[in-house]
N, C-alpha and C positions, 0 to 999 in steps of 0.2 A: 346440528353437528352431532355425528355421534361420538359415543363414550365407552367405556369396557366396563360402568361401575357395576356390579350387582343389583338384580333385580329380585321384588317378589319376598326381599327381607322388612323382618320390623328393625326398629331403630337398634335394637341392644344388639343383636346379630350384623346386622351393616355396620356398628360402629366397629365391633368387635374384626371383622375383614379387613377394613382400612385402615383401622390404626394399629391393626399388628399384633394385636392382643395375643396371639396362640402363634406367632410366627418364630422361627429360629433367632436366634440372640444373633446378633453381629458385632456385637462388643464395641461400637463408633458411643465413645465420648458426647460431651456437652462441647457442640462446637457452635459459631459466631462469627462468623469470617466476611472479612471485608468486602465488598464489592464496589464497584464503581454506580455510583447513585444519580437518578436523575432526577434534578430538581425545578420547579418551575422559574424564570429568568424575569425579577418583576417590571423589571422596565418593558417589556413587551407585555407581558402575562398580565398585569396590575397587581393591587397590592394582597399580598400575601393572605390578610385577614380573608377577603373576597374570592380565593381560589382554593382555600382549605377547607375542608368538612369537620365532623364527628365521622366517628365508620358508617360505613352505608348501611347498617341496618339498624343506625338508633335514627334513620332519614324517614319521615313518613312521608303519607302524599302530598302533603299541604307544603312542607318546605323543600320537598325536591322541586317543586311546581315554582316556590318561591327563588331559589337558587338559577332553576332555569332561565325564570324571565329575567334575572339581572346579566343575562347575556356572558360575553367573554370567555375566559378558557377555567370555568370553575370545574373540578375534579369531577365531578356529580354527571358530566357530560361523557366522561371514562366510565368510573365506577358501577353505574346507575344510566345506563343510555336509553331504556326502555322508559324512563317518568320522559323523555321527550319523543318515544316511539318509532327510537332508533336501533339498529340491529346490533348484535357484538362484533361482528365485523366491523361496521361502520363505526363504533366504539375503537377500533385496533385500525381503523385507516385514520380517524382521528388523532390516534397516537403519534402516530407516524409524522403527520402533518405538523403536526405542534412541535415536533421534531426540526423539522426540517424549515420551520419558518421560524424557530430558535425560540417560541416560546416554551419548549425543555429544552435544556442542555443535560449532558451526560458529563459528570465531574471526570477529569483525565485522569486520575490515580484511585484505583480500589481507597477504600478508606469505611471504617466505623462513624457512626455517628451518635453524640450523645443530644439527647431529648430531653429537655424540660418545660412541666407545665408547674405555674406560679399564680398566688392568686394572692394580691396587694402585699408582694415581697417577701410572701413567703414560700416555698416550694412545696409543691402538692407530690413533684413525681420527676426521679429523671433517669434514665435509662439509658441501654446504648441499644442502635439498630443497628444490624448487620443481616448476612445472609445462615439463616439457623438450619445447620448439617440435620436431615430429619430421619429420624429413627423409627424401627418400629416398639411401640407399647411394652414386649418383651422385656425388651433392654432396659428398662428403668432408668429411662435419660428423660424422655420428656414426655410428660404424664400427661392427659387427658382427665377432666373431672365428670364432663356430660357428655352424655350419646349425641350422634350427629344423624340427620334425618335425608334419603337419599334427594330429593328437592333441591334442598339447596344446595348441596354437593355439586350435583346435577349444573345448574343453574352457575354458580362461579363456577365452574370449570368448563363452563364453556366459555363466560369469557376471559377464562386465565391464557385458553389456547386463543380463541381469536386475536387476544392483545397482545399476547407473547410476552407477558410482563409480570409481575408484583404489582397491582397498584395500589397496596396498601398492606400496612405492619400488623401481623399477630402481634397478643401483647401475652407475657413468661413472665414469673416471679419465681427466683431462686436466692437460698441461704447463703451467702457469699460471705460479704466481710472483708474481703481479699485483697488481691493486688487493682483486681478489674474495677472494683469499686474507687479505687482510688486514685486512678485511670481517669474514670468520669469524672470524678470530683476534680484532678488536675483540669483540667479539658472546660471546664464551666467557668473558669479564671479566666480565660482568654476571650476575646471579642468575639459575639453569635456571628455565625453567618447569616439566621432570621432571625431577629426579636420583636413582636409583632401582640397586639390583643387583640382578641376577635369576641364575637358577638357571644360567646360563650363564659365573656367574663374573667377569663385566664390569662393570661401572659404565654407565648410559647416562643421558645427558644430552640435552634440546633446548631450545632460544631460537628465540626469535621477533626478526624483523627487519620491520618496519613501515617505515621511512621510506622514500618515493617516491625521496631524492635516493641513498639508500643504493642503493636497486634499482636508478637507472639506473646508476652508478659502475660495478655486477656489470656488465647486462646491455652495458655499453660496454667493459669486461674481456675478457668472453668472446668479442665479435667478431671473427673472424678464427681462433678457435682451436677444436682438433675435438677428440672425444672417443670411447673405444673405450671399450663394452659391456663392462665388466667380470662383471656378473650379472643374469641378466632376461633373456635373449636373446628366449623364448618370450613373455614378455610386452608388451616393446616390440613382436614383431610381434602381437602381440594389438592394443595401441593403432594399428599402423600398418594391420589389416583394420577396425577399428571406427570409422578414418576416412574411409577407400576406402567404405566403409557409408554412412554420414553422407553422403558425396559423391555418391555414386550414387544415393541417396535425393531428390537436389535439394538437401540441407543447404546451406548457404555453410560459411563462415568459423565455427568455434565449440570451445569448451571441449575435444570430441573430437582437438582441432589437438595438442593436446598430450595426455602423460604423465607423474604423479608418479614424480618420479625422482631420486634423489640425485647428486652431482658432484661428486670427489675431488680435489684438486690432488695430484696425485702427488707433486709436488716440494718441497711439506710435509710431507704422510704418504705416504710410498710405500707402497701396498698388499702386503701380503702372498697371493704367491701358492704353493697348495700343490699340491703334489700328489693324483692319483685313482688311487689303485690297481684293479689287477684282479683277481677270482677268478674263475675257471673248474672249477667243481664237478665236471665230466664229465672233463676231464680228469688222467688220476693222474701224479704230479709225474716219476716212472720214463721215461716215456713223453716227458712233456715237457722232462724232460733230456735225453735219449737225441734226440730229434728236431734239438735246438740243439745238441747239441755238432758235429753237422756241421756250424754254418757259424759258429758263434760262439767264442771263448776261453772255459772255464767254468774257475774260481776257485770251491775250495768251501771253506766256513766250518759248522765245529760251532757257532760262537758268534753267535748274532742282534746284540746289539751291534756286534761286528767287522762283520760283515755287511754292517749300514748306516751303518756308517763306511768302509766300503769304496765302498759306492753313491754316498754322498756324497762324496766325494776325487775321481769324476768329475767329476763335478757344480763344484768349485772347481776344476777344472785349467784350463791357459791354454787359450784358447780353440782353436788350433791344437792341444794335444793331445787335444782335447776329443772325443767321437764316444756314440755309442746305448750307455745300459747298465741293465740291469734284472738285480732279485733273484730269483730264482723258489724259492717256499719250499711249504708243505705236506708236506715228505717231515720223516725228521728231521735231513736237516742243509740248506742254504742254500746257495743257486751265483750267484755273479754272472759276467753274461753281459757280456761286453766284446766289441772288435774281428770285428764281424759281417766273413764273407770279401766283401771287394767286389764282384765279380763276383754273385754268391748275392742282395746287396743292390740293385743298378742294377737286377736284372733284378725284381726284387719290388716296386720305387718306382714309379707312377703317373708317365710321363713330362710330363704334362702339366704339373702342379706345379711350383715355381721349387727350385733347388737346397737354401732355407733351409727350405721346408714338409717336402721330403724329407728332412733331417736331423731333423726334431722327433722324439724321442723316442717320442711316441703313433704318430705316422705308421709308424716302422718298426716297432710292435710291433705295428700292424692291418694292415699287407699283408706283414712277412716273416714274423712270429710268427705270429700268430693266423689270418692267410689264405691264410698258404702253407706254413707248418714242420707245422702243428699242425692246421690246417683246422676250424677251429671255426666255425662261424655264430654272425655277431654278430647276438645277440639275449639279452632281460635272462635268458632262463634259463641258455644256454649261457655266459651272461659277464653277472658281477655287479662293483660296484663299490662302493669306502672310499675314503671320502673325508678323507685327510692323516692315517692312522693305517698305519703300515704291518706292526705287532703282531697289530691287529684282523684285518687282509687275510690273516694267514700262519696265526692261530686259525680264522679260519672255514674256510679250506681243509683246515686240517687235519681238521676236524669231520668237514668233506664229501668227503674223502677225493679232492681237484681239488689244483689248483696256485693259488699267488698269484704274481700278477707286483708288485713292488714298483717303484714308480718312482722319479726324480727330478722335481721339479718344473718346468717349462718354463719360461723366461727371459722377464719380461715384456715386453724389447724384442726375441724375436723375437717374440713375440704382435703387438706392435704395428706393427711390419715387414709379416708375414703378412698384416694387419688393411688395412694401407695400400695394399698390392698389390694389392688384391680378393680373397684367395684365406681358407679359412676352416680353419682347426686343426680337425686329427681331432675325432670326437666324446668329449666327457667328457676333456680335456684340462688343461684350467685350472678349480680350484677359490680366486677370489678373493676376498678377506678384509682382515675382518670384515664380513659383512655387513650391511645398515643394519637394524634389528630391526621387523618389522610390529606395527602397531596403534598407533604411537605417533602419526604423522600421517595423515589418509583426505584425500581429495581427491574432490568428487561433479562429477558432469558436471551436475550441476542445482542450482545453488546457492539 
């Protein structure tokens, strides 16, 4: 199918087109608005745990392949129709069908809905999903933290046109406190419409909010206040080319205006954010100690425990003695890398960047490590990635006879800092959580 997106851009210039970064202000609020949701019906569909995912891209091969064979109407047969070597058409006739033999219904009245994930009674995360009015970058309504890469742009948006749907929530964390917060928290009193545990260990919950006076309360909450892209980067710019589409087509005003997307109040549930480790297969850990120890302190440790209680001790110290540190393991014992020489470091930083993007952690480990110590090209085979296991990262290196870089986690306000300035965190940087689980709510652009 084709597309209008930009060709022949790198990442920081394509994101910078799609998200609107240099676009005219148009003054549109922090909106959230109801829509009419379709959800899977379990007494046809089965049960709930069985038809719901993680998002499609924390799916690898092995358990799309796993999800396939247990047959029935799992999401993963929408979302993901290529792990069984079907087209996105056939993914949107799909649709249709499950439609129409009633395994989705489409709820009769627009409504919000609130979301929570719980793990042994206590809540991890609860939000509300609605359809998120989408802005461009300008505006300073709803931020972007990472570049998006034209692939997968590419790739979901063709099957957002095939499907002619949402079939899964971006996830937003904003400073609220408010009326809308209080909203959800009424709303989690009443009886789920799902409450369900799945193989991930959680509890997930969702309710439905119907009342018109309930919805304006939110959508007069939210005005005025902005919200940073916690997860979905690549699909919010999906919904903001499949408008630019719509628009360019002669379309007006319509359903494409928005995207299903979930919305956090931080200030209830602060998000959990974790770390993305690195492995680099090609390189052996020898080499890559041997490289840092000229500009960094190494600290080595026999004991993986100590280790990452060492990594972590930077991570809690006062911000002033705060600075860049990473675990590099694969060999058999473990070095943490402290106090990079200044000089060594100025000269490796992107001066362009404001002094706190240069401190990030990812930053210095992609232009001092990785693209000046080590010279690795980043790319997914020379550099792989774990996401918030830092055990997994140090086993698979070892396998592959490379190094793992273990991180610490990035601080969500300088994420939100960074986010506010214009400027966008290295790539693969924040991994935020828990994420809102797909199949639970779809959202069609043809109702």
């Amino acid at each position: 199918m084709d597309d209008d997106l930009p060709s022949g851009l790198g990442p920081e210039e394509f994101s910078a087109r799609i998200f609107g970064t240099s676009a005219p202000r148009t003054g549109g609020a922090l909106e959230l608005a109801p829509f009419r949701g379709v959800r899977f019906v379990p007494e046809i569909a089965g049960d709930p745990a069985s038809v719901t995912t993680p998002p499609y891209d924390l799916i690898d091969d092995a358990t799309a392949s796993r999800l396939l064979a247990s047959g029935g109407h799992n999401i993963v047969r929408l979302n993901l129709p290529r792990a069984a070597g079907e087209s996105y058409d056939a993914a949107g006739r799909r649709l249709r069908r499950w439609l129409d033999e009633g395994a989705l219904a489409i709820d009769p009245d627009p409504a919000l809905y609130v979301y929570e994930a719980a793990r042994d009674g206590t809540v991890l995360q609860r939000g509300l999903i609605g359809a998120l009015g989408l802005r461009p970058e300008s505006d300073g309504v709803v931020l972007p933290h990472e570049n998006v890469f034209p692939g997968p742009v590419r790739d979901r948006l063709a099957l957002m046109r095939a499907a002619n749907a949402n079939l899964e929530p971006i996830f937003l964390v904003y400073e609220g406190g408010g009326d809308a917060a209080r909203i959800v928290d009424d709303a989690s009193e009443d009886t789920p419409l799902l409450d369900f545990r799945a193989d991930d260990g959680l509890t997930h919950r969702l309710w439905r909010i119907s009342d018109p006076a309930l919805h304006a309360r939110v959508a007069a909450d939210l005005r005025g206040r902005r919200a940073l892209i916690a997860d979905g980067h690549h699909r919010y710019a999906t919904y903001r080319a499949l408008q630019a589409h719509r628009h360019a087509a002669g379309d007006g005003p319509g359903p494409w205006d928005a995207g299903l997307a979930m919305l956090v109040d931080s200030t209830r549930y602060p998000p959990h954010l974790a770390a993305i480790h690195r492995v680099l297969p090609g390189l052996r850990p020898g080499d890559a100690l041997a490289r840092a120890r000229a500009v960094f302190r190494v600290t080595d440790f026999a004991d993986e425990p100590a280790a990452l209680e060492a990594l972590a001790d930077v991570f809690a110290s006062a911000e002033e003695e705060r600075g860049p540190a990473f675990l590099l393991g694969g060999g058999d014992t473990l070095h943490l890398l402290t106090e990079p020489e200044p000089g060594a470091l100025s000269h490796s930083m992107p001066f362009e960047h404001s002094p706190r993007w240069r401190g990030l952690d990812t930053a210095v480990l992609d232009h001092l490590l990785v693209g000046n110590l080590w010279n690795v090209p980043e790319n997914e085979d020379a550099i792989q990635v774990v996401h918030d296991d830092p055990s997994a990262a140090i086993e698979r290196a070892r396998a592959a006879g490379g190094t793992a870089v273990v991180l610490n986690p990035l601080r969500v306000e300088d994420v939100l800092a960074v986010a506010d300035a214009g400027e966008r965190v290295p790539r693969k940087s924040t991994s935020f959580g828990p994420k809102p689980r797909t199949g639970l709510v779809l959202r069609l652009l043809d109702p």
